[in-house]
N, C-alpha and C positions, 0 to 999 in steps of 0.2 A: 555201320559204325554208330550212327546215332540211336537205333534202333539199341543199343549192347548202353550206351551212355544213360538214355532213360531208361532203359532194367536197372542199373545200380544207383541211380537215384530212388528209384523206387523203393531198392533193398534196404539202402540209406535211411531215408523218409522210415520205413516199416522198424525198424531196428531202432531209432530213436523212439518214435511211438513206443515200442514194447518197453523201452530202459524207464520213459515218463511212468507206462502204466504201474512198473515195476517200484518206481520210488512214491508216488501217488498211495500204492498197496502197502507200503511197510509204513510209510507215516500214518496212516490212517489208523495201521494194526496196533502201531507205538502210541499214538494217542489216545486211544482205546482200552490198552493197556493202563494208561496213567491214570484214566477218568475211572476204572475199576478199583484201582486200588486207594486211589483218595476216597471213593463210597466207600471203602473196606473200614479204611485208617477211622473215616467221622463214626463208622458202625461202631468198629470198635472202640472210642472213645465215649458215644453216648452210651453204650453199654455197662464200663466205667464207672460213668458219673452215675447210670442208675440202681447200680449196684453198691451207692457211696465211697468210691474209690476218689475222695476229692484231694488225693498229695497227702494225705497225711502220710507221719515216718511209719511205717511197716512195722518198725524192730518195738515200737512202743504197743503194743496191741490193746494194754489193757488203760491206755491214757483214757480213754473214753472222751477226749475232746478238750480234757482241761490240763494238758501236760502239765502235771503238779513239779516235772524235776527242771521245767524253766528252759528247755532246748530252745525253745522259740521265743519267747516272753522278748530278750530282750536283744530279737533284731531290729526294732522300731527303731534302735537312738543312736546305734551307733557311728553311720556317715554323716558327716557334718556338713557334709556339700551336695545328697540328697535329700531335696526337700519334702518330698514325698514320705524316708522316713523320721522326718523330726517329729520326737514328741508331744505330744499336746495331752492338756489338762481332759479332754474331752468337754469341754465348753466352747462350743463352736459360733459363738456370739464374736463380736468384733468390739472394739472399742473404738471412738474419738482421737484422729490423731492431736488435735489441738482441745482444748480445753470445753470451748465454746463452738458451736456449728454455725458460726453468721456467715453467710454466703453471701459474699459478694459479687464473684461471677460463676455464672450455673455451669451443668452442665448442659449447652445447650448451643445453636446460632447464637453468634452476641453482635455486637456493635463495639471494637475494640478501640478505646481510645488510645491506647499507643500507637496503635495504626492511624489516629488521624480518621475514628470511626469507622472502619473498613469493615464489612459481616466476614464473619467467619464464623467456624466453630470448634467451639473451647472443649478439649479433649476431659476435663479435670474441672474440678471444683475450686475456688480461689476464696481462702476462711480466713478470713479478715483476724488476724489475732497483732498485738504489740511485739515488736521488736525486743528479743528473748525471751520470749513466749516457749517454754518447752513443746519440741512435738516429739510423738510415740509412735510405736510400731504401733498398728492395728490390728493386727494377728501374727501367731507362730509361722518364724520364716526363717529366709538365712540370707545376710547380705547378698547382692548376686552385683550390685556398683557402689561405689563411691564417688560422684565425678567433682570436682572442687576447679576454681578458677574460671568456670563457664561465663562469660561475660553475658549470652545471650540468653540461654534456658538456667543460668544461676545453677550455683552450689546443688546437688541434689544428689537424694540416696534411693536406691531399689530393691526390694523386701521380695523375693520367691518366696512364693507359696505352696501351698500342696494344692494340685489339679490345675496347673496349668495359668493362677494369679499369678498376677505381680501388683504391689503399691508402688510407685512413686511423690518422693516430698521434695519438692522443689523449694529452693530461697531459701535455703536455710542455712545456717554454719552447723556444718558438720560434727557431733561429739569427735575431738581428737584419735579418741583410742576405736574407735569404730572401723574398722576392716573386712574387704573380700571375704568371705566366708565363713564369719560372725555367725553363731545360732543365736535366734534373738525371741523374745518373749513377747507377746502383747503387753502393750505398757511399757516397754523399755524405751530411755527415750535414746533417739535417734540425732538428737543435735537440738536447735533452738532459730524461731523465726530472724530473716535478716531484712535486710531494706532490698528489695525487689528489682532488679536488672535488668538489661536486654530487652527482651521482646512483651513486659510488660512492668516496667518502670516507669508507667503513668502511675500506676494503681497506688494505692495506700500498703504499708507492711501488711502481709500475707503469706499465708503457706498455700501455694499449687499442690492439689492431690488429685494424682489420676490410681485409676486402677486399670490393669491390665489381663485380658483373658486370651489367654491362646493366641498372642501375638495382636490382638485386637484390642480398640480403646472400647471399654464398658463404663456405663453410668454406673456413679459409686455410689446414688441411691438404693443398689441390690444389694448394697452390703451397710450403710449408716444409715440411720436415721437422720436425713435431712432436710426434714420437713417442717422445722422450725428455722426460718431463716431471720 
């Protein structure tokens, strides 16, 4: 009897084994398969491009590159809420959001007297200008906030960019008519300096400027000249 118990464990045991080597073989063969045809797919893609097949329309053959009848010219402008296509002049220069660049606080570790001198460090640049003092976009964007009544980071507006910037102007009054999803121009102003709030209402009237990349704070000396303080 037990001699009959461990043969069918045995068969048991052998039978599983064979179903493992059995799914072991078909994934292997399935992944195989996949990894051949993604080389096929990249073949045929570089093949493609080096044949200059880079998307143009087909039905236009003789455009030669400058579509003279306008198909494409004018997908750049038309969503107002991708930043990516708003137009620009092709002057990839930035302007001054305030008049004057006097820096008051850098970008950098400070020593913050509203804290009662505590180091920290200051995300944004803090330019000393008077109380309604105009400030501007710095480049082609499109609202993406308006936040008002903030007691602590004060009044402030946010400027998308193309690639991934953002500006922020903090302490400011808001221009009225300014809105979510505004296309906005370098130069256009954006509101005007206020008397300074919350988390840095020691300081003298000021505009807070940060710039933003990819979700990260960046030095706004990659984009202004700040080097006259």
């Amino acid at each position: 009897m037990d001699n009959e118990k461990r043969t069918n464990k045995r068969k048991l045991l052998i039978r599983y084994l064979i179903l493992a080597a059995c799914i072991l073989l078909i994934a292997s063969v399935t992944v195989i398969s996949i990894c051949a045809a993604n080389d096929w797919f990249r073949v045929d893609i570089s093949d493609s491009v080096d044949k200059g097949d880079n998307g143009n329309d087909t039905q236009n053959p003789d455009d030669g590159g400058g579509n003279t009848d306008g198909d494409n010219t004018g997908d750049t402008g038309n969503d107002s809420g991708d930043v990516g296509d708003t137009p620009t002049s092709g002057d990839t220069s930035w302007v001054a959001p305030v008049t004057e660049m006097n820096v008051i606080t850098p970008y950098d570790f400070v020593q913050d007297v509203t804290l009662k001198n505590m180091w920290h460090f200051h995300t944004g640049l803090d330019l000393a200008a008077k109380v309604g003092t105009s400030v501007v976009c710095c480049y082609d964007g499109v609202v993406e906030s308006v936040v008002t009544g903030d007691e602590l980071d004060g009044n402030k507006v946010t400027i998308k960019h193309a690639d991934g910037v953002k500006t922020v102007y903090s302490f400011i009054d808001v221009k009225p008519t300014l809105k979510v999803g505004d296309s906005v121009k370098k130069g256009d102003t954006l509101g005007t300096v206020a008397e300074p709030t919350g988390k840095e209402c020691m300081l003298d009237a000021h505009l807070h400027f940060e710039i933003i990349e990819n979700g990260e704070s960046a030095n706004p000396d990659k984009y202004l000249d700040v080097s006259i303080k």
